[in-house]
KOLBALUM-284267 format. One record per residue (C-alpha): x, y, z; residue in three letters. Coordinates in Angstrom, 2 decimals, decimal comma. Example, Ala and Ser with C-alpha at 12.3 -4.5 7.8 and 13.67 -1.06 7.14 Angstrom:
# KOLBALUM-284267
px; py; pz; code
12,30; -4,50; 7,80; ALA
13,67; -1,06; 7,14; SER
END
This chain:
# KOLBALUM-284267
px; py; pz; code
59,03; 34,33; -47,80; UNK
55,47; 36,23; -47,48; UNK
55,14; 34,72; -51,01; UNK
55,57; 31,01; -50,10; UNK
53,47; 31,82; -47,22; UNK
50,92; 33,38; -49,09; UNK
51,24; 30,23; -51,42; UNK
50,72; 27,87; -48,49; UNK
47,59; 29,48; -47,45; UNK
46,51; 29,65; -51,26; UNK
46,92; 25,43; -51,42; UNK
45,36; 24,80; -48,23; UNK
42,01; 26,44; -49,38; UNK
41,99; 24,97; -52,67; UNK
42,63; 21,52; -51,92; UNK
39,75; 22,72; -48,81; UNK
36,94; 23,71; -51,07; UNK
38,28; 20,63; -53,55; UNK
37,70; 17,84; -51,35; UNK
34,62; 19,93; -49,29; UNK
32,92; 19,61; -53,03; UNK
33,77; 16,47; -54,22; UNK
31,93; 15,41; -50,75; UNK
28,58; 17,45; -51,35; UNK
28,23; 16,53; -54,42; UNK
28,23; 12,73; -53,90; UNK
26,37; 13,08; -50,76; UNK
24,20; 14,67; -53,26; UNK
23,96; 12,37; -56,05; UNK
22,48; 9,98; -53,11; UNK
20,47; 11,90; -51,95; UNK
18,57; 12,20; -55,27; UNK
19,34; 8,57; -55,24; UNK
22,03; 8,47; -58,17; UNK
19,31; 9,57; -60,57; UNK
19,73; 12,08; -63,03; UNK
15,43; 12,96; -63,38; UNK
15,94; 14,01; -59,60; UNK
18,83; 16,18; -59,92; UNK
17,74; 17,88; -63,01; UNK
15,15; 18,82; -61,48; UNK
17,13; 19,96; -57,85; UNK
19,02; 22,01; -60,46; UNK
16,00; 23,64; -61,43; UNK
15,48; 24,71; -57,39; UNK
17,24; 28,14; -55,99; UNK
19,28; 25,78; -54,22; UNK
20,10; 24,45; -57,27; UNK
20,61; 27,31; -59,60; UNK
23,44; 28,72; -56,59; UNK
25,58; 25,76; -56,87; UNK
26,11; 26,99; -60,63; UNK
25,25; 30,79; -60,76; UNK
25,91; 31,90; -57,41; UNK
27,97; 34,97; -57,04; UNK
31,40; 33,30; -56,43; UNK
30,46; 30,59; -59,30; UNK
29,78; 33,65; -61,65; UNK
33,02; 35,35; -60,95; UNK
35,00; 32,64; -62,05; UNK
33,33; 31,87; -64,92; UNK
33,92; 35,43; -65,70; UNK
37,50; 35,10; -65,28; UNK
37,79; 31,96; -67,37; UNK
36,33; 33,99; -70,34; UNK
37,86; 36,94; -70,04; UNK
41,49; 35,62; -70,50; UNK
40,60; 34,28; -74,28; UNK
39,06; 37,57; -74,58; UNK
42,32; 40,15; -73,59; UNK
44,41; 37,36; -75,34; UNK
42,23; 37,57; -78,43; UNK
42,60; 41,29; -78,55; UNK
46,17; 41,32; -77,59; UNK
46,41; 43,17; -74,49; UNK
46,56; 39,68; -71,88; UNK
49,62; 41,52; -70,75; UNK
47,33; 43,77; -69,24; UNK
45,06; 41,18; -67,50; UNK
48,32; 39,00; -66,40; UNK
49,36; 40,83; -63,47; UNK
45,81; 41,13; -61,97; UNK
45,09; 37,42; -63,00; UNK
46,82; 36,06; -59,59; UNK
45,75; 38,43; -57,10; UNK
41,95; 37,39; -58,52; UNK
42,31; 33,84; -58,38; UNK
43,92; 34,10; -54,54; UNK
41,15; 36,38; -53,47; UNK
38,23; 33,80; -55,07; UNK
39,62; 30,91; -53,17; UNK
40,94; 32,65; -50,15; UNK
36,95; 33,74; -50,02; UNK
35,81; 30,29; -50,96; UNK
37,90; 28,96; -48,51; UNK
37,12; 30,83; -45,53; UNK
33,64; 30,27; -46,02; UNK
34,12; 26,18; -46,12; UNK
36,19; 26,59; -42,88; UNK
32,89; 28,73; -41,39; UNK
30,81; 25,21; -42,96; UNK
33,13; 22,86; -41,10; UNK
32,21; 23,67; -37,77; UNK
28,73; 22,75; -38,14; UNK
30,18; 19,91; -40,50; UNK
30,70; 19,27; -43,82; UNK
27,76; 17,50; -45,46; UNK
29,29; 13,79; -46,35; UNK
28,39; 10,96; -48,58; UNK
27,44; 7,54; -47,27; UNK
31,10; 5,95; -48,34; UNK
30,61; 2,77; -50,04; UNK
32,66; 0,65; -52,75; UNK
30,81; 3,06; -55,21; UNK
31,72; 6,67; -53,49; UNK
34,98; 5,31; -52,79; UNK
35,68; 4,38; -56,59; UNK
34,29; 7,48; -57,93; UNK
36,81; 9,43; -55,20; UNK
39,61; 7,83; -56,14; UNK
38,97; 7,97; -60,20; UNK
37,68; 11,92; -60,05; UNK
41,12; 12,56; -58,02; UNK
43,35; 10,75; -60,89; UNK
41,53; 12,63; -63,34; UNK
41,84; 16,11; -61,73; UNK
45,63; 15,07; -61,29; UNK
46,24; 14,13; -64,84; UNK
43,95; 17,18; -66,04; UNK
46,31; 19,55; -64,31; UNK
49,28; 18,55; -65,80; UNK
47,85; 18,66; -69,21; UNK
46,04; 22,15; -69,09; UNK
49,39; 23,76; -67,14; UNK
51,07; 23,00; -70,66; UNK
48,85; 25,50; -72,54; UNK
47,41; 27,37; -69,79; UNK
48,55; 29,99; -66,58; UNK
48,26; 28,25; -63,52; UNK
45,59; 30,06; -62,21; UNK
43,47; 29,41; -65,43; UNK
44,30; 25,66; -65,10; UNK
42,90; 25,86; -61,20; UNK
39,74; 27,65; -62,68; UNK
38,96; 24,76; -65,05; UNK
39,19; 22,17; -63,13; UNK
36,98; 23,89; -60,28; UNK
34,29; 24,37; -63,11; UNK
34,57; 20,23; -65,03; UNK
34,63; 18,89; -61,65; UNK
30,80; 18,13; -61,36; UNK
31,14; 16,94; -65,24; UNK
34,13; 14,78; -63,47; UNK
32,05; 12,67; -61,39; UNK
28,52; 13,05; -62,89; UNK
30,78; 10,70; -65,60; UNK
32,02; 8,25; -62,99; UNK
28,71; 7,85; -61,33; UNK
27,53; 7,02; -64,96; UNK
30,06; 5,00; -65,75; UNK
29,53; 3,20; -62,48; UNK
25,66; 2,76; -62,86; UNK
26,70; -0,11; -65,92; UNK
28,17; -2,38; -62,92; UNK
26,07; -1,01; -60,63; UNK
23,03; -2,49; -62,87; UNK
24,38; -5,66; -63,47; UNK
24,79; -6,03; -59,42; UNK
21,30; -5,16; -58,73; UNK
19,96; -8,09; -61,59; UNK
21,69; -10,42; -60,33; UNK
20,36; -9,46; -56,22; UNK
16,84; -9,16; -57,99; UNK
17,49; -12,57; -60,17; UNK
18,13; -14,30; -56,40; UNK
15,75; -12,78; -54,16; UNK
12,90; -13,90; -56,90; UNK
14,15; -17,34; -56,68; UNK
14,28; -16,91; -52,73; UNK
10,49; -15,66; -52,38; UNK
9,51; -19,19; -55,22; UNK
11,07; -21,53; -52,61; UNK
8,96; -19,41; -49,72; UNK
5,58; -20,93; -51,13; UNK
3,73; -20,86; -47,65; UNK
5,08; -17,06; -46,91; UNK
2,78; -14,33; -46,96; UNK
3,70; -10,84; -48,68; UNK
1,99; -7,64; -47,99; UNK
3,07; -4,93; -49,88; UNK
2,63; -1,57; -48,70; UNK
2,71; 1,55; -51,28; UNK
1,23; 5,36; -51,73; UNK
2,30; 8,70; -52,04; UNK
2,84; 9,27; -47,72; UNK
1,94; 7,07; -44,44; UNK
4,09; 3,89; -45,71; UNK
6,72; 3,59; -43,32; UNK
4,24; 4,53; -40,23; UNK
1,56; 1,97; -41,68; UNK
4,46; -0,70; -42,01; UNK
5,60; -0,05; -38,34; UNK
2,40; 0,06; -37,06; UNK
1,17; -3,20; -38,30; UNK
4,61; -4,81; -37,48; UNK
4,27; -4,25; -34,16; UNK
0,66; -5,93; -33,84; UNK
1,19; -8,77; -36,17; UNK
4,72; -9,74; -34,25; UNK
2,22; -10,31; -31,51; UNK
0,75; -13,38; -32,87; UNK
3,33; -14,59; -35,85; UNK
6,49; -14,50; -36,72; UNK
6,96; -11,08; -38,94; UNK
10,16; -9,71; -40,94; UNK
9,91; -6,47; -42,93; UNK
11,61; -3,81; -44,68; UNK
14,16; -1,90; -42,50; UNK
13,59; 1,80; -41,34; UNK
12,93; 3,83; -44,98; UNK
13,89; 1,22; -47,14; UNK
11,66; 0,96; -49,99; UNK
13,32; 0,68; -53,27; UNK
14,05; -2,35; -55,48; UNK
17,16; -2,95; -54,48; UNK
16,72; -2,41; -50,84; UNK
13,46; -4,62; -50,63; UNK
15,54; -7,34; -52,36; UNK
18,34; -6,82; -50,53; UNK
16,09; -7,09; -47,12; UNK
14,37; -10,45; -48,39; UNK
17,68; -12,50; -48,56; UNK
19,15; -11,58; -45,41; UNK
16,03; -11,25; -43,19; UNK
13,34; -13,68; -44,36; UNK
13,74; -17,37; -43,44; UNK
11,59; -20,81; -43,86; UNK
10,60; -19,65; -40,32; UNK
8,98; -16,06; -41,67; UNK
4,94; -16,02; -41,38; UNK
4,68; -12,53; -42,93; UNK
6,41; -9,98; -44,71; UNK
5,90; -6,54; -45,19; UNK
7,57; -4,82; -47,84; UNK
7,39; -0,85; -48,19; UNK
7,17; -0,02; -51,63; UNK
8,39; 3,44; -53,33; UNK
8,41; 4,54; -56,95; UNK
9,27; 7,66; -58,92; UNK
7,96; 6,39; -62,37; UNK
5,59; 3,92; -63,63; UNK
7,66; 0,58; -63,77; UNK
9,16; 0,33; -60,25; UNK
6,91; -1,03; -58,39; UNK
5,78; -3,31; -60,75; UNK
9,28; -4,48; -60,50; UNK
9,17; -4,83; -56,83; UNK
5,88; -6,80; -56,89; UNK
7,67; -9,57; -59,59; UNK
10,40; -9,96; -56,93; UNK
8,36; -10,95; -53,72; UNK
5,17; -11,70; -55,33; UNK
2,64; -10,02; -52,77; UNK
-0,75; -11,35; -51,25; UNK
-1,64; -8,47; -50,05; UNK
-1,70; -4,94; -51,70; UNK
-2,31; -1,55; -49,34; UNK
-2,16; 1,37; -50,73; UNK
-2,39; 4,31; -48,05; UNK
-2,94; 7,25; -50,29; UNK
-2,24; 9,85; -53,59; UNK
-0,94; 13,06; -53,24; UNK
1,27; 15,10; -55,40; UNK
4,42; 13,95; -54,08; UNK
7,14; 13,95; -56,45; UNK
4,27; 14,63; -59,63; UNK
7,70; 16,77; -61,12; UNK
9,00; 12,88; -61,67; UNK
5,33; 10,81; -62,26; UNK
4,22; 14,18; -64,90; UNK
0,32; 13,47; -63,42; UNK
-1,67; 12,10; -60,53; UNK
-3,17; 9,95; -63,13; UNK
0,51; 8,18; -63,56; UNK
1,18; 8,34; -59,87; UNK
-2,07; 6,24; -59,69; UNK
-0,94; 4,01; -61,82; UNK
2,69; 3,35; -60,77; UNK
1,17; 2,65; -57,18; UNK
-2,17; 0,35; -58,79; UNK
0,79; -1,68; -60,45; UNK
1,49; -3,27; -56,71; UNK
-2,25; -4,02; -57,36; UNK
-2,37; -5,59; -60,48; UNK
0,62; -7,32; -59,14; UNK
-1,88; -9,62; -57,05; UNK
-2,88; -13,26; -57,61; UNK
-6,75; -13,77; -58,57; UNK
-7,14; -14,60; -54,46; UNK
-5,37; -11,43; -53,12; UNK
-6,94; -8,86; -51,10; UNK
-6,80; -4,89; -51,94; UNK
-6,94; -2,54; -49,05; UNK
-7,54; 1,33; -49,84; UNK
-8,11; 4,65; -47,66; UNK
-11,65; 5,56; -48,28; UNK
-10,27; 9,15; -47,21; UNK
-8,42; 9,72; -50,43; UNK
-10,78; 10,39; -53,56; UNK
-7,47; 8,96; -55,94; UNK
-7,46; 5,39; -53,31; UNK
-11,62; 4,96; -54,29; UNK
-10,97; 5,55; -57,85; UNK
-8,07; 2,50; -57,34; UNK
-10,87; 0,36; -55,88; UNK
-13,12; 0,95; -58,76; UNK
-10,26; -0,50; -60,48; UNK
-9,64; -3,49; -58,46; UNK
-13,28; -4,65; -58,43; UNK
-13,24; -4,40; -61,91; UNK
-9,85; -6,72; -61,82; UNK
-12,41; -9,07; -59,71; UNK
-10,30; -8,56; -56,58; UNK
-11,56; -8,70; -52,71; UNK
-11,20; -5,12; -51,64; UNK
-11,34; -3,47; -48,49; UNK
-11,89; 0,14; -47,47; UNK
-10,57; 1,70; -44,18; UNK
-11,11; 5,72; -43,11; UNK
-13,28; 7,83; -41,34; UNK
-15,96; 8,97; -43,91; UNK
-19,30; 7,24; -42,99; UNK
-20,02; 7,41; -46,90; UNK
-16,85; 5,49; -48,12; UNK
-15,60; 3,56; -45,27; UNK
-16,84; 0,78; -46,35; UNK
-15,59; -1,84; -44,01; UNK
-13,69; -0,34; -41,49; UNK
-14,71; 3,27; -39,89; UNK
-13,10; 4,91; -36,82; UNK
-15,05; 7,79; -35,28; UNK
-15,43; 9,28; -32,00; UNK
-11,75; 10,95; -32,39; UNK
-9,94; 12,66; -29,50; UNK
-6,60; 14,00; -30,32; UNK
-4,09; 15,06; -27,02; UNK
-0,64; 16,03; -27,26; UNK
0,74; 12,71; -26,38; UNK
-1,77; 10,27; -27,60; UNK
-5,28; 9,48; -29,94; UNK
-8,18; 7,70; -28,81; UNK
-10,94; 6,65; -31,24; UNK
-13,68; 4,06; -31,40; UNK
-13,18; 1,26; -34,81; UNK
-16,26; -0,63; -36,04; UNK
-16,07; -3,34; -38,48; UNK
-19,22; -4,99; -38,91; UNK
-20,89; -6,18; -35,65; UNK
-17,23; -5,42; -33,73; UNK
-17,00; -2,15; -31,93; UNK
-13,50; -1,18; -29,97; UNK
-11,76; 1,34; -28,40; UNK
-8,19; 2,28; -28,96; UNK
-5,65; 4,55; -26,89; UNK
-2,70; 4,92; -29,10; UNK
0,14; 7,07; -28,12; UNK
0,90; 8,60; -32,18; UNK
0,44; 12,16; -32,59; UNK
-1,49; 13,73; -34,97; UNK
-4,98; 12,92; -36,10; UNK
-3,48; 12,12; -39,79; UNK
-2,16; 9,08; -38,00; UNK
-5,29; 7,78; -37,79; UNK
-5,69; 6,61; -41,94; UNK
-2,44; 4,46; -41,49; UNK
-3,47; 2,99; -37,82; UNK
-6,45; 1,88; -39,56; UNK
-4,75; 0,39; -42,51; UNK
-2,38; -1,44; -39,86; UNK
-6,01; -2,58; -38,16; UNK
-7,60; -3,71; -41,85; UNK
-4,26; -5,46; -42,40; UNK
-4,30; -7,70; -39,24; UNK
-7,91; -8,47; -38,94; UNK
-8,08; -10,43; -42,33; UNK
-5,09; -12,21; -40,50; UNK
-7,69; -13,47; -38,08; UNK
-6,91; -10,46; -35,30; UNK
-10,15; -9,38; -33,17; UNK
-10,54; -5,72; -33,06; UNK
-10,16; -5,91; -29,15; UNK
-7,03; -8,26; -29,30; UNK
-5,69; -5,71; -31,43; UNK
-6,79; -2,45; -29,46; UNK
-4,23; -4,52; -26,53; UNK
-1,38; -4,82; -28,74; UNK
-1,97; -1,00; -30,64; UNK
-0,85; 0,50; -26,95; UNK
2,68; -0,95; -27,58; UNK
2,41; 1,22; -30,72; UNK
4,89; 4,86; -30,53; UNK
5,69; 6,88; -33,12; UNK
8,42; 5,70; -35,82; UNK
11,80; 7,74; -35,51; UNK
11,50; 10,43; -37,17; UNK
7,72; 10,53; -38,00; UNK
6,02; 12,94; -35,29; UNK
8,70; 11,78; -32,76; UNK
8,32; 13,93; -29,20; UNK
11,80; 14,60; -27,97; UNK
12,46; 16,92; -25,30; UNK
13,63; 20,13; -26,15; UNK
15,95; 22,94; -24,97; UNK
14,68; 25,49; -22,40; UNK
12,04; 22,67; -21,13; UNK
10,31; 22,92; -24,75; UNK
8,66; 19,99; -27,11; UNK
10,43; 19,08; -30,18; UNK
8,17; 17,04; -32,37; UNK
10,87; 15,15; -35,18; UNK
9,15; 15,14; -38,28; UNK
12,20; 15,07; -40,77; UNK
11,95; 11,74; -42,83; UNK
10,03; 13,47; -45,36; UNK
8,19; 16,40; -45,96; UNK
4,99; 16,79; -48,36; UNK
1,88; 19,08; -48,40; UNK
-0,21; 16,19; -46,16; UNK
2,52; 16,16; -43,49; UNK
2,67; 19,87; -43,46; UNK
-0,97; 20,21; -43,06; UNK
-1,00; 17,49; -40,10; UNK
2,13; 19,03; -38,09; UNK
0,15; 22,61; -38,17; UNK
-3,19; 20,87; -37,39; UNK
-1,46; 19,42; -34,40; UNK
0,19; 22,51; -33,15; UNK
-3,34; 24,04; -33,22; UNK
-4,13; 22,22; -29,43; UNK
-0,72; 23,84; -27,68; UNK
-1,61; 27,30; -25,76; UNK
2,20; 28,41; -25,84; UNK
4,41; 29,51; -28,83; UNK
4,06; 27,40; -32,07; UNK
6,69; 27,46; -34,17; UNK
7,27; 25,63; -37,42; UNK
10,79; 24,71; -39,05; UNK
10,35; 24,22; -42,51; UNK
11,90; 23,03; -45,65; UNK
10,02; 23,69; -48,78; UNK
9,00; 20,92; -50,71; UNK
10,35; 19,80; -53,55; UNK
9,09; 17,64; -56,88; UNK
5,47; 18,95; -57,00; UNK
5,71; 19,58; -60,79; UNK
3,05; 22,79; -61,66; UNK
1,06; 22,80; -58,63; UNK
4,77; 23,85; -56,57; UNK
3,29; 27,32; -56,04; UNK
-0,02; 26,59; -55,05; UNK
0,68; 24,40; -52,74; UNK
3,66; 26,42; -51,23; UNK
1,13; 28,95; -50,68; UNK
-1,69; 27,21; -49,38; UNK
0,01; 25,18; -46,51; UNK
2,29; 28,50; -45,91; UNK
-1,57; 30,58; -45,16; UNK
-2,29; 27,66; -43,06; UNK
0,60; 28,08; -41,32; UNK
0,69; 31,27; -40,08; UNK
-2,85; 31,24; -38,62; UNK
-1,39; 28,91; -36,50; UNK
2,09; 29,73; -36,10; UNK
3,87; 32,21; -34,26; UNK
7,15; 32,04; -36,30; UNK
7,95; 29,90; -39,23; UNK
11,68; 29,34; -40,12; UNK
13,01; 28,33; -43,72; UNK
15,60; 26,25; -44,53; UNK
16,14; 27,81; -47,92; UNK
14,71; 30,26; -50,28; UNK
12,91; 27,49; -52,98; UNK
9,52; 28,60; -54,36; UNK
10,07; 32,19; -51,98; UNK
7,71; 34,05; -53,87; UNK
5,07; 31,47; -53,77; UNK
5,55; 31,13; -50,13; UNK
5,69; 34,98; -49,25; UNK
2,57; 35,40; -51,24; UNK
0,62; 32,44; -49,08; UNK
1,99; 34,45; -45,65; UNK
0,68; 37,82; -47,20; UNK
-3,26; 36,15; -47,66; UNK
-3,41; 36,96; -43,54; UNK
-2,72; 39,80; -41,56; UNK
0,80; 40,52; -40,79; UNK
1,63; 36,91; -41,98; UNK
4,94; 37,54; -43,48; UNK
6,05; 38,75; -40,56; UNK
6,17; 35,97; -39,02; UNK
8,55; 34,51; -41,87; UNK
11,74; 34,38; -41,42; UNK
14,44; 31,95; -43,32; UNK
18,17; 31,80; -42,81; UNK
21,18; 29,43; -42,47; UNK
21,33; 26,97; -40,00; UNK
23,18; 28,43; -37,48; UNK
21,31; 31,70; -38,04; UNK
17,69; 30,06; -36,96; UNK
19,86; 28,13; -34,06; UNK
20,77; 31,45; -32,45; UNK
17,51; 32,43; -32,98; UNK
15,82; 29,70; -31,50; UNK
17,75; 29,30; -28,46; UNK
16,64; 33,27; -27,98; UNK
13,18; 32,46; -28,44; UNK
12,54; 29,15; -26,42; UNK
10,63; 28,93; -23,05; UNK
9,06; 26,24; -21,36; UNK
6,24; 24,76; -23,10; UNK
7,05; 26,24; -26,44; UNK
6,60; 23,49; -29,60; UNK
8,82; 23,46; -32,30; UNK
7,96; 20,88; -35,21; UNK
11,16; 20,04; -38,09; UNK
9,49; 19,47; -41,36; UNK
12,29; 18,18; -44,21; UNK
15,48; 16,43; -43,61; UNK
17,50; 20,05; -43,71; UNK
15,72; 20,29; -40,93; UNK
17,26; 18,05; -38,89; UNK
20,84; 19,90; -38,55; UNK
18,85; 22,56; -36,56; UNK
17,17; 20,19; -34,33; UNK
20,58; 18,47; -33,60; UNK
22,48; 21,27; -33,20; UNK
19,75; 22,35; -29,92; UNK
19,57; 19,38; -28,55; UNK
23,13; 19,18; -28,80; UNK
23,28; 22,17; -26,31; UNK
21,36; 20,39; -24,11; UNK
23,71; 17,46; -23,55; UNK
25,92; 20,86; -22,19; UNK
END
C-alpha cells in the first residue's frame, strides 16, 4: 500500500516537471523566435548554463553514468538497491519545486498549429522511447534518459517543422509582394534602428491618422513574416500610408522586408549595440539597417537622427546613393533640418520648442523621458514632408501618450508610480529610465533584467549603466544573475553601491517591494522578466 502510494506521488511529479518543461522550452524557442543563433547564445547566459548544469541537472547526469560504470565493474548489485530511492528523491525534489512555480504560473508557449504539432509528436516519441529503453534498461534509468533527450526531442521537431514553416512564409511573402504592386498610389514608410521603432511608429500614426487614412504594423510586430502578414489583412485600395516597423538580427532581413512593401520612405532612428552577439559588429548592424535604405527608389527620402554618430555616417551614405536626406535631433551642429531645443522634462509630460527652417513651434507632449524626444522628432520629420505644418502638428502631438509598455505610468501599490518599461531592454533605455528617475525627490528604485546579445562589450556596458544606476537609485533589483560580476563591479565604482544590489526570484523582490513601497516612491521594470513582478503588485492592488 505505502508503496503504490509512494508510486502515485512518484508519477504525479514526473509527468509534473514533464509537461512543466515541454512548456518552457517552447515558450522558449519563441521567445528567441525559433532561431537557433539566439538560443545558442541564451545557452551561453547563467540562465542558460542552469537549464543544463544546474545542481539537480548535474545529479542526474551523474546517475545516468554511474550505472554503466558499477555495471562495467560488476558490482551494479551494489548500486541497484539505492538506484530507486535516488531517482524518487530527484523528482520528488523537482517536483515540489514546479508545484512552488505554479502558483505564480507556469511560463507557457503561445499555442499555435506549430506548438501544438511539436506537443503532440515530442509526446509520441517520449511514449515510444520508453517502451524501447525499458527493454534494456531499469526503469528508473529509462525515466533519466528521457528527462535528459527531451530538449534534443523537440529542438528536432521545431527543425523539422521550420521546412513547412518556410514554405508557408514564401508563399505569404510571394502574395503580399504582389499585394503592395497592385497598391501603386500607396505610400510606404519604413521604420528601422537598433531602439525607438515602435514609439516612432506610434507616434507618427497618431498625427498622420489626423489628416489621411493610415494602417501600420500592429503593437511589436516587425519581422518578415509579421509585416507581410499585416499588409494583406490591414492595407486596402483605401490606405494613404503605411508604416511598417522593421527588425533584423543579420544582414539580409530587412532587405527582405523592403522587397515585400517596397518603401518611399526610409527612417532610421538609431545604432546601438543591441543584439551585436547576432550582427558580430556595429559596422554590420549599420548595414543590415542601411539595407531599408538602399531599398529606396531614386525619388525616396532618407530621414536620420543627427544624435547618433552611426545615423550621420548612414547619411554620408545616402547622399552618396544621390538620395534626399533629412536630419532630425537636438545637436545645433548636425541637426540639419529639424532641431528641437528649449527642453523641459516633468514627470508626466515634455515640452520643447522645433524649428525647421523659418517655422518655429511649441510642443506639450505627455511621453516621459527626454530620450523620447529623437523619435517625436522623427514622427515630426516624417509628417512634415507629408505637407503637415509644424503648428498643425504641435495640435495633434497632444493626443500623443506613451505606447504600452514603453515608459507607461501606471499607478502603483501603496499610492506609488510604476513606470512599464518591459518591451525591451537595451543600454539606451536603461540610461533614459535612470535619467528620468533623477527629477523624483522620493525613493527610486530600478527593476532590472540584464541585457542580453551585446557580443564583447556585455561587461562594459553591464557596468557602466549599473554605476549610473546607483547614483541615482536607492535599490536596484535583478531578475537574474547574467553578466553578475560585470554588474557587481559597475555598483562597486561608487560608494556603498553594491549595497544597494540586490537580485532574487520573483516572488522574493515582490515581498520585498510591497515592504518597501510608500507613497510617491517610483519603481521603473526594465526587461520583459520584469513584468511578472509588476503584475504580481498590481495584482494586490485589485485586492
Amino acid at each position: 500500500m505505502i508503496f503504490q502510494s509512494l508510486f502515485i506521488v512518484f508519477t504525479f511529479f514526473y509527468l509534473l516537471r514533464t509537461v512543466r518543461n515541454i512548456f518552457y522550452q517552447l515558450f522558449l524557442w519563441q521567445l528567441k523566435e525559433y532561431r537557433w543563433d539566439r538560443m545558442y547564445i541564451h545557452l551561453k547566459t547563467y540562465q542558460g548554463k542552469k537549464l543544463v548544469f544546474g545542481k539537480i541537472s548535474l545529479i542526474k547526469w551523474f546517475a545516468i553514468f554511474l550505472w554503466p560504470f558499477f555495471e562495467s565493474v560488476g558490482i551494479y548489485y551494489f548500486y541497484y538497491p539505492y538506484f530507486p530511492i535516488l531517482i524518487f528523491f530527484i523528482y520528488f525534489t523537482e517536483g515540489t519545486l514546479y508545484l512552488l512555480e505554479a502558483r505564480s504560473g507556469f511560463k507557457m508557449p503561445k499555442f499555435t498549429p506549430k506548438t501544438l504539432g511539436v506537443i503532440t509528436l515530442t509526446v509520441l516519441i517520449l511514449i515510444f522511447s520508453y517502451f524501447n529503453f525499458i527493454t534494456f534498461s531499469p526503469f528508473g534509468l529509462t525515466l533519466l534518459l528521457l528527462d535528459k533527450i527531451l530538449p534534443l526531442i523537440i529542438a528536432s521537431f521545431i527543425l523539422i517543422f521550420s521546412v513547412p514553416s518556410l514554405i508557408y512564409k514564401k508563399i505569404i511573402y510571394m502574395r503580399a509582394g504582389l499585394k503592395r504592386k497592385s497598391l501603386p498610389e500607396l505610400k510606404v514608410i519604413g521604420i528601422t534602428g537598433s531602439f525607438g521603432k515602435t514609439s516612432t511608429k506610434e507616434f507618427l500614426f497618431t498625427l498622420l491618422s489626423s489628416k489621411y487614412k493610415v494602417v501600420k504594423t500592429n503593437d511589436f510586430i516587425n519581422t518578415e513574416i509579421g509585416v507581410a502578414k499585416s499588409l494583406l489583412s490591414d492595407v486596402s485600395s483605401k490606405t494613404e500610408f503605411y508604416i511598417a516597423e522593421m527588425a533584423a538580427y543579420k544582414k539580409g532581413e530587412i532587405k527582405l522586408i523592403s522587397k515585400i512593401v517596397a518603401p518611399d520612405i526610409g527612417v532610421v532612428t538609431a545604432i546601438n549595440e543591441q543584439h551585436l552577439e547576432l550582427f558580430g559588429s556595429i559596422e554590420n548592424t549599420m548595414k543590415a539597417k542601411y539595407e531599408l535604405i538602399e531599398s529606396l527608389k531614386n525619388n525616396g527620402i532618407a530621414i536620420f537622427n543627427g544624435n547618433n554618430k552611426y545615423c550621420l555616417t548612414m547619411e554620408k551614405w545616402a547622399k552618396e546613393k544621390g538620395l534626399t536626406t533629412i536630419i532630425y535631433g537636438t545637436n545645433p551642429q548636425t541637426a540639419r533640418d529639424l532641431i528641437a531645443y528649449d527642453i523641459k522634462t516633468y514627470p508626466d509630460k515634455l515640452t520643447f520648442k522645433v524649428k525647421k527652417g523659418k517655422e518655429v513651434e511649441a510642443f506639450d507632449v505627455q511621453v516621459l523621458g527626454f530620450h523620447n524626444i529623437e523619435n517625436l522628432l522623427a514622427a515630426i520629420a516624417l509628417s512634415t514632408i507629408e505637407n503637415m505644418k509644424l503648428r498643425e502638428i504641435s495640435m495633434v502631438a497632444k493626443k500623443i501618450r506613451p505606447f504600452k509598455k514603453t515608459m507607461e505610468p501606471i499607478e502603483g501599490i501603496n499610492k506609488s508610480l510604476f513606470i512599464n518599461d518591459t518591451f525591451n531592454v537595451n543600454p539606451e533605455s536603461v540610461s533614459a529610465a535612470i535619467s528620468y528617475l533623477q527629477q523624483f525627490k522620493r525613493k527610486k528604485i530600478l527593476i532590472l533584467q540584464p541585457m542580453i546579445e551585446l557580443g564583447d562589450k556585455t561587461d562594459k556596458l553591464h557596468e557602466k549603466v549599473i554605476e549610473e544606476a546607483v547614483r541615482v537609485c536607492d535599490y536596484i533589483f535583478l531578475t537574474n544573475l547574467n553578466y553578475h560580476v560585470a554588474i557587481m563591479n559597475g555598483a562597486r565604482k561608487v560608494e556603498k553601491g553594491e549595497k544597494k544590489v540586490k537580485s532574487g526570484t520573483s516572488e522574493e523582490i515582490v515581498m520585498l517591494l510591497e515592504g518597501l513601497l510608500d507613497p510617491g516612491d517610483v519603481v521603473i521594470f526594465e526587461g520583459k522578466e520584469t513584468e511578472k513582478i509588476m503584475k504580481r503588485l498590481l495584482s494586490k492592488n485589485k485586492k
